[in-house]
TORKOL-4160 file (C-alpha; in steps of 0.2 Angstrom, whole numbers, padded with zeros to 4 digits, m for minus):
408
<pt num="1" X="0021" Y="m0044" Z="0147"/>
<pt num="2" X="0023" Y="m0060" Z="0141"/>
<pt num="3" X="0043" Y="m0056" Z="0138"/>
<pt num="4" X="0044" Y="m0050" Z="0154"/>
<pt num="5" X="0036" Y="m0066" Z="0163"/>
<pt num="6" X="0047" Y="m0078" Z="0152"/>
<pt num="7" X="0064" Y="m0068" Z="0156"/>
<pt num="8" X="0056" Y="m0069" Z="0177"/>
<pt num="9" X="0053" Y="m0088" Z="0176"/>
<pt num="10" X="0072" Y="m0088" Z="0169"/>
<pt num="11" X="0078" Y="m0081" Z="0184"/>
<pt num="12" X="0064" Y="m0091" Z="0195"/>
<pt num="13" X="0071" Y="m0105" Z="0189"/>
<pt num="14" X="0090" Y="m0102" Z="0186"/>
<pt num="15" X="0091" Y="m0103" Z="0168"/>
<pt num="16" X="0097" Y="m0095" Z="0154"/>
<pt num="17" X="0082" Y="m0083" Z="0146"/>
<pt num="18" X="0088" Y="m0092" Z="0129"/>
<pt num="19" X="0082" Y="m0110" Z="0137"/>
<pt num="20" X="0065" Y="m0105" Z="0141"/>
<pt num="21" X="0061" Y="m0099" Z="0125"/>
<pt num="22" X="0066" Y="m0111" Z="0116"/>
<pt num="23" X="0058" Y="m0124" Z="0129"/>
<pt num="24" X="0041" Y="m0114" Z="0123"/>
<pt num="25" X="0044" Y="m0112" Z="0105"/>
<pt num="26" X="0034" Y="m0119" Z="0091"/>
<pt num="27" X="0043" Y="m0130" Z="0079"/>
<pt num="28" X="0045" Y="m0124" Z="0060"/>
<pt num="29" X="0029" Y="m0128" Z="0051"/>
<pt num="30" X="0023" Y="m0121" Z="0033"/>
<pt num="31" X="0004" Y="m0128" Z="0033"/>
<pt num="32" X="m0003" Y="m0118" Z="0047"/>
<pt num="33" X="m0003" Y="m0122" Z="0066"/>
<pt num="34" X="m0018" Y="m0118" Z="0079"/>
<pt num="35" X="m0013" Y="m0110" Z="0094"/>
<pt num="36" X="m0025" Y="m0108" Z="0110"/>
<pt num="37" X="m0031" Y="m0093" Z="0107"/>
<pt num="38" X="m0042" Y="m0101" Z="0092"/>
<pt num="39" X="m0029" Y="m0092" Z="0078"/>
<pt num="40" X="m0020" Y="m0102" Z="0065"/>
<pt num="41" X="m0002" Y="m0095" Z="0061"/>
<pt num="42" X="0003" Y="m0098" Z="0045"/>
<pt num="43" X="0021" Y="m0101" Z="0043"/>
<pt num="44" X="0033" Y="m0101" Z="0056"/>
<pt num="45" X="0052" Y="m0104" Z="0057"/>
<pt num="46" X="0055" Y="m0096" Z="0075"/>
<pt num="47" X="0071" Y="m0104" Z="0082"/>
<pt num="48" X="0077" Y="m0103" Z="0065"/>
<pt num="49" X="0077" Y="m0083" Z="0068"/>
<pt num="50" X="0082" Y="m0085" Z="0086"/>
<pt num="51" X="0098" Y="m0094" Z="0083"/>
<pt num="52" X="0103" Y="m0082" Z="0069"/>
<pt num="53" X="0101" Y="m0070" Z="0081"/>
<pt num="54" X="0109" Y="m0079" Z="0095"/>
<pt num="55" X="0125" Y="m0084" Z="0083"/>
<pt num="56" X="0127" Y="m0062" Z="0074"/>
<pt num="57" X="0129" Y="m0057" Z="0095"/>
<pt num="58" X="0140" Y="m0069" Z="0098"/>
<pt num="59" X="0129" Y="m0074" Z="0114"/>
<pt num="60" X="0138" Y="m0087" Z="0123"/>
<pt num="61" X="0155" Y="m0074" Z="0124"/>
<pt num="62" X="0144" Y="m0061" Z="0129"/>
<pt num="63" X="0137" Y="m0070" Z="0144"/>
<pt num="64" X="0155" Y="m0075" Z="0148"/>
<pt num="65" X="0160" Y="m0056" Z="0145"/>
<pt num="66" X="0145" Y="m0050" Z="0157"/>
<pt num="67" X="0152" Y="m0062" Z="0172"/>
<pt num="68" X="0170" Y="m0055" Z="0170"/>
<pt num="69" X="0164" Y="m0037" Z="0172"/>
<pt num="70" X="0150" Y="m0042" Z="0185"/>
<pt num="71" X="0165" Y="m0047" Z="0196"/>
<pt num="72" X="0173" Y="m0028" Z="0192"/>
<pt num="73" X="0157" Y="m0018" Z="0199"/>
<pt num="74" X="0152" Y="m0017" Z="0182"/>
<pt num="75" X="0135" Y="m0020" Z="0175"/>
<pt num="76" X="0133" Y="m0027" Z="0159"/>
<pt num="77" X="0114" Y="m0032" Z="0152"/>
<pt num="78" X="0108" Y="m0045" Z="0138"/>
<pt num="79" X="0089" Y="m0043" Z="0135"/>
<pt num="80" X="0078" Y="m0055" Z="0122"/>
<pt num="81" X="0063" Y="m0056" Z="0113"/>
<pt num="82" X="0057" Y="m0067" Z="0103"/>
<pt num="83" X="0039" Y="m0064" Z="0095"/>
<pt num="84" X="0026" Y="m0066" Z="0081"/>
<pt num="85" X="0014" Y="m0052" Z="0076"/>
<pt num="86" X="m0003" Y="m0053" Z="0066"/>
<pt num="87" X="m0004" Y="m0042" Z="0053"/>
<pt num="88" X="m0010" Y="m0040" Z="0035"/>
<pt num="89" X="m0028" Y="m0037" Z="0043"/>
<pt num="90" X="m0041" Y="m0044" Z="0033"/>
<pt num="91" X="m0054" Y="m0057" Z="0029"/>
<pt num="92" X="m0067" Y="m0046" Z="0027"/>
<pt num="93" X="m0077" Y="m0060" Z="0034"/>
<pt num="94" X="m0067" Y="m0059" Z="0050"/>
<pt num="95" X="m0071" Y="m0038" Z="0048"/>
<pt num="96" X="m0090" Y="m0041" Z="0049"/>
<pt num="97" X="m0087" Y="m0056" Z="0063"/>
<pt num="98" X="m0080" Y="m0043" Z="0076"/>
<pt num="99" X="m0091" Y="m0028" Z="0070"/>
<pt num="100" X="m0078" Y="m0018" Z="0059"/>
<pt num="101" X="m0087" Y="m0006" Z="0049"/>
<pt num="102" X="m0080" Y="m0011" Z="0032"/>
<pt num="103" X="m0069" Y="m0024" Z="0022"/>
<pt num="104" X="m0053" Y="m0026" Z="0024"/>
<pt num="105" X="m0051" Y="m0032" Z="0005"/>
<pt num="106" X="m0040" Y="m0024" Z="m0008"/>
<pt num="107" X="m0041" Y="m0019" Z="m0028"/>
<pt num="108" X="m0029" Y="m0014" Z="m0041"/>
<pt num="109" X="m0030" Y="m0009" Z="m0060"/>
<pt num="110" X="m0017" Y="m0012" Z="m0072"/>
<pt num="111" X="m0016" Y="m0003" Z="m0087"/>
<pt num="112" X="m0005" Y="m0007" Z="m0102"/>
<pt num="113" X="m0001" Y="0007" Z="m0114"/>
<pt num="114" X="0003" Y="0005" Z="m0134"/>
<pt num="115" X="0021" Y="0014" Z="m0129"/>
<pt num="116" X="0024" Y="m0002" Z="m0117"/>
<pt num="117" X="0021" Y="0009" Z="m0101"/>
<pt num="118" X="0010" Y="0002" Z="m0087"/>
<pt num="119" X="0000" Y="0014" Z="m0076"/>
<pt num="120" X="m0004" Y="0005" Z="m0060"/>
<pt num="121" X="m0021" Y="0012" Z="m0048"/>
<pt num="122" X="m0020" Y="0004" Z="m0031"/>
<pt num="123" X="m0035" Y="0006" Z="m0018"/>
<pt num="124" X="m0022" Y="0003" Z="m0005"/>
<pt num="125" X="m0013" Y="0021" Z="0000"/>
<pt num="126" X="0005" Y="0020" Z="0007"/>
<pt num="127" X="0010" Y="0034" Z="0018"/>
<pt num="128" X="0029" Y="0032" Z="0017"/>
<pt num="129" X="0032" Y="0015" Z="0017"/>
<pt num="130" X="0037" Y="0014" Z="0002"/>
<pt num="131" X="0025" Y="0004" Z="m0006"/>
<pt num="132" X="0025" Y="0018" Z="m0024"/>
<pt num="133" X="0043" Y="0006" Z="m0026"/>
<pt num="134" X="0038" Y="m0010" Z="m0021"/>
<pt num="135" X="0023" Y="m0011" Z="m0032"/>
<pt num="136" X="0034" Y="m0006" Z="m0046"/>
<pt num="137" X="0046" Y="m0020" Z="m0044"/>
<pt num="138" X="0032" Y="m0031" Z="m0042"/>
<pt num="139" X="0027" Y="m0025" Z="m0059"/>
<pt num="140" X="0044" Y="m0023" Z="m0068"/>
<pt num="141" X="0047" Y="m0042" Z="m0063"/>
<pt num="142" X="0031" Y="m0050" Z="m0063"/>
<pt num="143" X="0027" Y="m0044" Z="m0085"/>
<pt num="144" X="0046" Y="m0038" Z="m0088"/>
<pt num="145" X="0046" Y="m0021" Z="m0092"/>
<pt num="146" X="0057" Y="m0005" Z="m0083"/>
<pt num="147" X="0054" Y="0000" Z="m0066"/>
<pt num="148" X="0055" Y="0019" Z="m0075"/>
<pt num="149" X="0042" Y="0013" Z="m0086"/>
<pt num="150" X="0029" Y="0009" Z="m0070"/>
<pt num="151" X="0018" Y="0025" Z="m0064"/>
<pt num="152" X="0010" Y="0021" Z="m0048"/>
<pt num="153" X="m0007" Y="0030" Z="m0040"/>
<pt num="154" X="m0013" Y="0030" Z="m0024"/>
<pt num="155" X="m0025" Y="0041" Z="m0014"/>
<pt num="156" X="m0034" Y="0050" Z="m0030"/>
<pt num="157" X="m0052" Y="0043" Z="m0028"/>
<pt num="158" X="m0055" Y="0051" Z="m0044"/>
<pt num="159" X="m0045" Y="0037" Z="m0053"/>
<pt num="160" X="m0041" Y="0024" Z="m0039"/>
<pt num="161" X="m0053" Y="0009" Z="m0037"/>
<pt num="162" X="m0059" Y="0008" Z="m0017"/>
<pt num="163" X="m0047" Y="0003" Z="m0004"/>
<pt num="164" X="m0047" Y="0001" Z="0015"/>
<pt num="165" X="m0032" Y="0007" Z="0021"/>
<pt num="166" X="m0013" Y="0004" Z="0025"/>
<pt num="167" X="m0014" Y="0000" Z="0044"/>
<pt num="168" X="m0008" Y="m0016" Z="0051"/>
<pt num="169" X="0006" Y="m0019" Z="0040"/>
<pt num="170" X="m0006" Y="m0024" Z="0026"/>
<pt num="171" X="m0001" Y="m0013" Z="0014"/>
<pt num="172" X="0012" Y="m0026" Z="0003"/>
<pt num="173" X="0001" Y="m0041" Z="0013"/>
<pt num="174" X="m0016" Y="m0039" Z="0005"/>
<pt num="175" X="m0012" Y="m0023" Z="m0009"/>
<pt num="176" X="m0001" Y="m0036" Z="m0017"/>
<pt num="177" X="m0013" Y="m0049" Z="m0017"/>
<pt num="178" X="m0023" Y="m0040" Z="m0029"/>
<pt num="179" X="m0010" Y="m0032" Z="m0038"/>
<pt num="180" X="m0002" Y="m0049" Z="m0043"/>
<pt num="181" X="m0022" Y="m0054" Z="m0047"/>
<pt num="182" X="m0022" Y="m0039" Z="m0061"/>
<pt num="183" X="m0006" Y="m0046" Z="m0066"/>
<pt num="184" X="m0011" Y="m0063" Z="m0068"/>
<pt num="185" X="m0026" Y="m0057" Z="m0079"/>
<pt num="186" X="m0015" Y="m0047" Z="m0091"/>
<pt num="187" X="m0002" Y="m0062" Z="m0093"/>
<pt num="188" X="m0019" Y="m0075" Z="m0095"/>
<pt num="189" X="m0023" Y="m0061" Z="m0111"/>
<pt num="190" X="m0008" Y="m0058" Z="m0118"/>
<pt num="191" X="m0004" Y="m0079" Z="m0118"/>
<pt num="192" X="m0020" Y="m0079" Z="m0130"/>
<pt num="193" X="m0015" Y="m0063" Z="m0142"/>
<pt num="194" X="0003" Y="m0070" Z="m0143"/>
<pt num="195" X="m0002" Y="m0088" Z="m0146"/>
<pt num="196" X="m0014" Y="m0081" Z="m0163"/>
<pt num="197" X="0000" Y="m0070" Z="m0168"/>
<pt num="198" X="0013" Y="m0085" Z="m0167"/>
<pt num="199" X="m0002" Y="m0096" Z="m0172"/>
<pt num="200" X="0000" Y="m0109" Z="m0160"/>
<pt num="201" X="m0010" Y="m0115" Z="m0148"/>
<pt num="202" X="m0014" Y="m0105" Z="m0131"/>
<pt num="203" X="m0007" Y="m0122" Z="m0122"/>
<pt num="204" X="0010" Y="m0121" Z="m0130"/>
<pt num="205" X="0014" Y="m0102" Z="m0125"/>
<pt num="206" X="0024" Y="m0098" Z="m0111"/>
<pt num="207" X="0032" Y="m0083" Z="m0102"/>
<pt num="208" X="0048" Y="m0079" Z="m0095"/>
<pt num="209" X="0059" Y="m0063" Z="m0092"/>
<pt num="210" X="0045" Y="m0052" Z="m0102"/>
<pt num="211" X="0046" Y="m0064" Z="m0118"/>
<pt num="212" X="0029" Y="m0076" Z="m0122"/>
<pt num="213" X="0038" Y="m0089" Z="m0134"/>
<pt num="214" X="0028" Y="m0108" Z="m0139"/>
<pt num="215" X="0036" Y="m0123" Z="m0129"/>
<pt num="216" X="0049" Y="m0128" Z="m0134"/>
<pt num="217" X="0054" Y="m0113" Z="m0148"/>
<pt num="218" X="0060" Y="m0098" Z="m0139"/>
<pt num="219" X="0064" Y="m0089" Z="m0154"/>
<pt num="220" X="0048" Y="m0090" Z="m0160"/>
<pt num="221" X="0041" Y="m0076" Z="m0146"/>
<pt num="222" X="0034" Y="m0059" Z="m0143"/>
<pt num="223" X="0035" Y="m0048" Z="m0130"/>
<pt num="224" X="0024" Y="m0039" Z="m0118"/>
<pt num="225" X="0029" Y="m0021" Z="m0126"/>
<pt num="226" X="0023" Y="m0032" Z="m0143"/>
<pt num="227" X="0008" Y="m0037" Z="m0135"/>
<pt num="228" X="0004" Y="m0022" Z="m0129"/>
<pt num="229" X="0006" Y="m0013" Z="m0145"/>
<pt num="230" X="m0006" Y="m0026" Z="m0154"/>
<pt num="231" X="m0019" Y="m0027" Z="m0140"/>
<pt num="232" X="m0019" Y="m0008" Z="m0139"/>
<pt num="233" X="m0020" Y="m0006" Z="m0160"/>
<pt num="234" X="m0031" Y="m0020" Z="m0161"/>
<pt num="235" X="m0026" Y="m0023" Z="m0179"/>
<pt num="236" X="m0027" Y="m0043" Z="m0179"/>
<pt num="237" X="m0037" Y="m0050" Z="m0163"/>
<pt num="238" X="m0043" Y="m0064" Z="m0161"/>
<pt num="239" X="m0062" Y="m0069" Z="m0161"/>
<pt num="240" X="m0069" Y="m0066" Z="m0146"/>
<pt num="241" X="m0054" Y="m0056" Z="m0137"/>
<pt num="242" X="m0058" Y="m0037" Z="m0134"/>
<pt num="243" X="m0045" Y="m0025" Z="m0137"/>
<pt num="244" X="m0035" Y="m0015" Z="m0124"/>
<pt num="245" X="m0022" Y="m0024" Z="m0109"/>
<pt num="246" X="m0028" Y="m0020" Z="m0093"/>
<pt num="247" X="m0035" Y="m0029" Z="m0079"/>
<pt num="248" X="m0042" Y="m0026" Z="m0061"/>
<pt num="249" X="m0042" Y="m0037" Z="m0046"/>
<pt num="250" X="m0050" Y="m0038" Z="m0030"/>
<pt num="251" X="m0040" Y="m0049" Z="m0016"/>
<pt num="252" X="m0048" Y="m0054" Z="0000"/>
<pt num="253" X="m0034" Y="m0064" Z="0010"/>
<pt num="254" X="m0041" Y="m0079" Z="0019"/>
<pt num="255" X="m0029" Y="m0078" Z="0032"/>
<pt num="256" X="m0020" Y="m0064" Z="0043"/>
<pt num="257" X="m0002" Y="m0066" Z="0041"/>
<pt num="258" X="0012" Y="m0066" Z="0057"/>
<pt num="259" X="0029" Y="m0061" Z="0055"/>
<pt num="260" X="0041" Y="m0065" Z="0069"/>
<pt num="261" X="0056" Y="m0065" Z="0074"/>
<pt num="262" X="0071" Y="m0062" Z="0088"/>
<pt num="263" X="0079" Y="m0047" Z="0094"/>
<pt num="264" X="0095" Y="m0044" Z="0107"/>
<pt num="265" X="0101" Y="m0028" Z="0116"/>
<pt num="266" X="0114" Y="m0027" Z="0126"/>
<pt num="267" X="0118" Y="m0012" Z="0139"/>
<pt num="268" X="0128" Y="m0006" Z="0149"/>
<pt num="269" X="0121" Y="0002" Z="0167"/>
<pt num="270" X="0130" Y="0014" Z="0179"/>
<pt num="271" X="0125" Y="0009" Z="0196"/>
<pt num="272" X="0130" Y="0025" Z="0203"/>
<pt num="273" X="0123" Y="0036" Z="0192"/>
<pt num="274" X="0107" Y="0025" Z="0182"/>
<pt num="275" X="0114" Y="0030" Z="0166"/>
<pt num="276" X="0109" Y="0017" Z="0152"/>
<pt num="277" X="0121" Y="0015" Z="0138"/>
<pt num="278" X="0117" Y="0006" Z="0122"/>
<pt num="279" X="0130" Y="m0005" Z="0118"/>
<pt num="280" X="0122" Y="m0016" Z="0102"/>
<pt num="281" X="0105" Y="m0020" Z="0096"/>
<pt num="282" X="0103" Y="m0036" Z="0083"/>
<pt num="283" X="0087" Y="m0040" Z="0074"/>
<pt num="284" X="0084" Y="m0053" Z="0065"/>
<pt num="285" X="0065" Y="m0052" Z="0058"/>
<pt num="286" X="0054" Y="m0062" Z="0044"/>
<pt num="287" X="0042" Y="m0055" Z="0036"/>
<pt num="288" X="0041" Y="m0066" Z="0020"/>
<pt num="289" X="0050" Y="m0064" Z="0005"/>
<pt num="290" X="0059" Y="m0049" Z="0004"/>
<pt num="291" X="0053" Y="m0037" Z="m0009"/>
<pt num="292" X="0065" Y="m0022" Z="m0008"/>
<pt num="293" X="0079" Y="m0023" Z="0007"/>
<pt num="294" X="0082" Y="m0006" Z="0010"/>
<pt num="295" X="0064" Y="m0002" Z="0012"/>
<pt num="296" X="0063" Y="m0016" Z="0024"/>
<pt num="297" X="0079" Y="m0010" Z="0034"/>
<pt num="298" X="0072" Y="0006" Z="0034"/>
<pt num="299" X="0053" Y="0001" Z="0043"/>
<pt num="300" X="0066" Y="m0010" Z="0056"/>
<pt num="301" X="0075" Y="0006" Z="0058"/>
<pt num="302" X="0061" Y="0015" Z="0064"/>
<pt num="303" X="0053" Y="0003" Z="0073"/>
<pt num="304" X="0067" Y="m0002" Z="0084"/>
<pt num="305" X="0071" Y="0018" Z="0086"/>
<pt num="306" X="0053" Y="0022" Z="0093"/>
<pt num="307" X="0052" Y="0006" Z="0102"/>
<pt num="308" X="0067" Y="0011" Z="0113"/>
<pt num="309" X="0062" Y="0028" Z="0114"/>
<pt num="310" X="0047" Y="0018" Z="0126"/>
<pt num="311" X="0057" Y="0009" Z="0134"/>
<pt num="312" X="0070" Y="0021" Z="0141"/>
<pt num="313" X="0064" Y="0041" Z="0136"/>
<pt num="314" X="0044" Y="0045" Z="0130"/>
<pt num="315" X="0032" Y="0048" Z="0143"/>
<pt num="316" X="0018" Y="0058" Z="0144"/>
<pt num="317" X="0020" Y="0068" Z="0160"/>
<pt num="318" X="0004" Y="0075" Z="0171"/>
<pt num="319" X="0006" Y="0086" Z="0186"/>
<pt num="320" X="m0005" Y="0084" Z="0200"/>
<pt num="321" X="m0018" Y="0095" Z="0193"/>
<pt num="322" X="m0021" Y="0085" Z="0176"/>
<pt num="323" X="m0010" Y="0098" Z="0164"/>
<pt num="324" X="0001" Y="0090" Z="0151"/>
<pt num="325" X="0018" Y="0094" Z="0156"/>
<pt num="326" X="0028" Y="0084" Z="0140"/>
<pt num="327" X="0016" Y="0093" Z="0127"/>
<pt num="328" X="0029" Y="0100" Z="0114"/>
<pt num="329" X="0043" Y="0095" Z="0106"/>
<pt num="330" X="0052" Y="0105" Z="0117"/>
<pt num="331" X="0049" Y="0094" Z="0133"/>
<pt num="332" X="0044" Y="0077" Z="0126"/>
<pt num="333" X="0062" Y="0067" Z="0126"/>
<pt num="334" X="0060" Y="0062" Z="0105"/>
<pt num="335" X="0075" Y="0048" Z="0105"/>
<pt num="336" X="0088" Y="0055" Z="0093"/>
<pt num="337" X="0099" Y="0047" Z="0081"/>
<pt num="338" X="0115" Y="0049" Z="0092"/>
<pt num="339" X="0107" Y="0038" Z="0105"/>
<pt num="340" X="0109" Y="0023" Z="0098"/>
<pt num="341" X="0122" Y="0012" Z="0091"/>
<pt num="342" X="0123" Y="0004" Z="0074"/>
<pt num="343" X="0108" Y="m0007" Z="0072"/>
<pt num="344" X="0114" Y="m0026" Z="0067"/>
<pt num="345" X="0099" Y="m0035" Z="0055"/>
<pt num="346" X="0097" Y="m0049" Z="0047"/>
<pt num="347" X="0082" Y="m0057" Z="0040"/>
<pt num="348" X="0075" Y="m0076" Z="0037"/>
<pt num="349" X="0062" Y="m0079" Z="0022"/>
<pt num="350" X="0047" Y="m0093" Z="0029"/>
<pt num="351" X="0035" Y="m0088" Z="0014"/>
<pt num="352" X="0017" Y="m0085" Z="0019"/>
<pt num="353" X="0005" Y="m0095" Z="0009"/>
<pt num="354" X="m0008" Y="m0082" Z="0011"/>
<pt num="355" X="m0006" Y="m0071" Z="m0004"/>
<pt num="356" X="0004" Y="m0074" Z="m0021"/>
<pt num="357" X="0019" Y="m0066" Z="m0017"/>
<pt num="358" X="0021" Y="m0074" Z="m0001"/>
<pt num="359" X="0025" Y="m0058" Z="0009"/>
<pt num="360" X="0021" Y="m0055" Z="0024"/>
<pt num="361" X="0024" Y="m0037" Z="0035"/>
<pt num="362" X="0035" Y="m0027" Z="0043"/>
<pt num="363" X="0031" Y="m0012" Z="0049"/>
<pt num="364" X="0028" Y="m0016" Z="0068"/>
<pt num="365" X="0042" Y="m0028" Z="0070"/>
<pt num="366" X="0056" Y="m0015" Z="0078"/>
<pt num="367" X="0043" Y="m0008" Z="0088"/>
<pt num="368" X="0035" Y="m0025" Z="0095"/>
<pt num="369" X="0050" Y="m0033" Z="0099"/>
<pt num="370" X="0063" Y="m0017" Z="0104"/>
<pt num="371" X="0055" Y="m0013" Z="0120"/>
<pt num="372" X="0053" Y="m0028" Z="0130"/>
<pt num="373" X="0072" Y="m0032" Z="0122"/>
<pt num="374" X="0078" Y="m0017" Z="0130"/>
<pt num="375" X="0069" Y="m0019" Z="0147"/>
<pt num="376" X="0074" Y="m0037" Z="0148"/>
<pt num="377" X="0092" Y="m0031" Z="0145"/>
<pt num="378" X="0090" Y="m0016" Z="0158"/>
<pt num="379" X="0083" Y="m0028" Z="0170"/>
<pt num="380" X="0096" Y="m0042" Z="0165"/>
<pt num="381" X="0111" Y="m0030" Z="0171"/>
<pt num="382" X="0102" Y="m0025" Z="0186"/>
<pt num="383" X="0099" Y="m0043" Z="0193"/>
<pt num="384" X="0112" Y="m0046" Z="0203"/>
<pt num="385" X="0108" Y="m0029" Z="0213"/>
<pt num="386" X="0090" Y="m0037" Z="0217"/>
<pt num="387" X="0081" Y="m0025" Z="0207"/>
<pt num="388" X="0066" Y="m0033" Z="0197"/>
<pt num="389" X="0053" Y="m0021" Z="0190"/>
<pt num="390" X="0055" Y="m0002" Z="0186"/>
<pt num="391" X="0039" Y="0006" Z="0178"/>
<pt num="392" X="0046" Y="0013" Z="0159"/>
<pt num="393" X="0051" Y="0024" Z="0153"/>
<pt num="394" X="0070" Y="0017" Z="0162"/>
<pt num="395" X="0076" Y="0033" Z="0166"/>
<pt num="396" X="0092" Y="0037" Z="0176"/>
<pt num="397" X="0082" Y="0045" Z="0190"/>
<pt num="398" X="0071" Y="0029" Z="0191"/>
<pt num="399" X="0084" Y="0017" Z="0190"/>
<pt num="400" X="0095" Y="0025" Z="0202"/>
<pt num="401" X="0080" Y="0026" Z="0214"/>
<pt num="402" X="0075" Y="0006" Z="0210"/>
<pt num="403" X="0095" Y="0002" Z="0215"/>
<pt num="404" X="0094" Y="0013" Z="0230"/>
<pt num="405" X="0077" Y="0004" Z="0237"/>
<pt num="406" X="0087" Y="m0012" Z="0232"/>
<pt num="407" X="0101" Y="m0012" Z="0240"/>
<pt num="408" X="0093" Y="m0004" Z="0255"/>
């Protein structure tokens, strides 16, 4: 709705739909900002994202390529969105606030083995986003050890601590959080084994690329797989320190986290017939720093794919009577992969200061900002016909009828 009244005060107004926005944009910021619906944002960079986006389309030749063929019949459509999105649900404090029948924290275990493998328990279970990888890279970088050498579980309450779920792109968001909490805990453990095996003092050890070396005297250094051996045979510990490397976390965020970022498609529209042809669709999202790319290409993929599909093909269909009509595969239109065109990303990283790792989510960006692009841009094409408003999904029949009323 709101991407819809900005691109209508555009036209109102004579000006380009890029102006507005950025007439109504809030200025890059990294300690929080207030808006007036009593929310604080965290960190926002959002004409950082839009010009990016602006400058991959090539906008300014796109516009100039849209009046040459508006003067040949021929109806070409730019469409925008600019957005942020609240996501990594939580504090549980907020939870009981609005009467949500639960927390919205997060817990993780992380076991070290004598062999120098790490088994990792989450309370957070990913449904196929991917997170089995992330977590592992967390891990793998975080105490330097193999990927290979990480073994995820999720979703066995018989070994997993409690966890509240994997909605509102809080899986990385908050499962991190604690994740990065157990971690801290084994590197706070192994800084005091390492330091009595090197006898040095705990204040003199530090970490880098798997190694815990004193100050100064990087040869002198252990690493975790060391460590892990010594804290698991427990053959010289020192007073005080129980044997064993693991550690478990809780991590209640004290903040939501909000993505954002700025979308373009361009179409092409048959007047004659309503047909709407994808032309290109450029995304550029942040969600934080970037963990694994291809995982996030592949949760903007989606997005954006089911996010069109609103705009221009799902409905759910009733007859007069009530019955379902679109109640199968078989007569819902499912977008397909042959309907679209090569999907154009790039991302910006404004880190979140809400949890260690500074992410933030993804997995509701494509859909959040796909649909009002691709409307704008439908609507875009169809402006000089004096067509305003079509009820989605956009399809043929319905914009050659709203072109018909139009122009009658």
């Amino acid at each position: 709705m709101v991407e819809r009244m900005v691109d209508l005060l555009a036209r109102e107004l004579k000006m380009d739909p890029v102006d507005v926005r950025r007439k109504n944009l809030i200025p890059p910021f990294m300690d929080g900002y207030q808006v007036a619906t009593g929310l604080t944002y965290d960190t926002g960079n959002y004409e950082g994202a839009l010009a990016k986006a602006l400058e991959m389309a090539g906008y300014e030749k796109l516009r100039k390529q849209q009046k040459e063929m508006r003067a040949k019949g021929e109806y070409l459509g730019i469409g925008l969105c600019t957005y942020a999105e609240i996501c990594g649900l939580g504090p549980s404090q907020v939870a009981g606030a609005v009467g949500f029948g639960g927390g919205l924290w997060e817990s993780a275990i992380v076991r070290f083995h004598p062999s120098g493998k790490v088994n990792v328990m989450v309370g957070i279970s990913p449904h196929g986003q991917g997170e089995e990888t992330t977590f592992a890279q967390i891990v793998a970088n975080e105490l330097g050890v193999g990927v290979d050498d990480v073994e995820i579980t999720h979703g066995d309450t018989e070994k997993t601590p409690m966890g509240w779920g994997t909605y509102g792109s809080r899986g990385t968001a908050v499962g991190s959080g604690a994740l990065m909490g157990a971690i801290a805990k084994i590197k706070d453990k192994a800084k005091t084994l390492t330091a009595h095996l090197l006898e040095a003092s705990v204040d003199d050890i530090e970490y880098a690329d798997g190694k815990f070396f004193v100050k100064g005297s990087p040869s002198k250094s252990k690493s975790i797989q060391d460590v892990a051996l010594m804290a698991n045979v427990a053959w010289n510990m020192p007073k005080g320190l129980e044997p064993g490397l693991e550690a478990s976390s809780f991590f209640d965020p004290p903040n939501f986290v909000y993505p954002f970022g700025a979308h373009i498609a361009v179409v092409k529209v048959d007047a004659e017939t309503g047909e709407i042809a994808l032309q290109r669709y450029i995304a550029v999202d942040d969600c934080g720093k970037v963990i694994n790319p291809m995982i996030v290409a592949g949760q903007i993929h989606g997005g954006i794919a089911q996010g069109i599909g609103q705009a221009l093909w799902e409905e759910a269909v009733y007859d007069d009577d009530g019955q379902l009509l679109s109640g199968s595969m078989m007569d819902y239109a499912v977008p397909k992969a042959a309907f679209f065109p090569k999907f154009e990303l790039a991302m910006t990283e404004t880190l979140t200061t809400v949890n260690p790792l500074g992410v933030k989510g993804i997995g509701e960006t494509g859909t959040i900002a796909s649909t009002p692009a691709v409307y704008n841009a439908v609507a875009d094409a169809l402006a000089p016909l004096g067509v305003k408003t079509i009820n989605m999904p956009l399809t043929p029949e319905r914009v050659w009828r709203a072109i018909r009323e139009a122009r009658s």
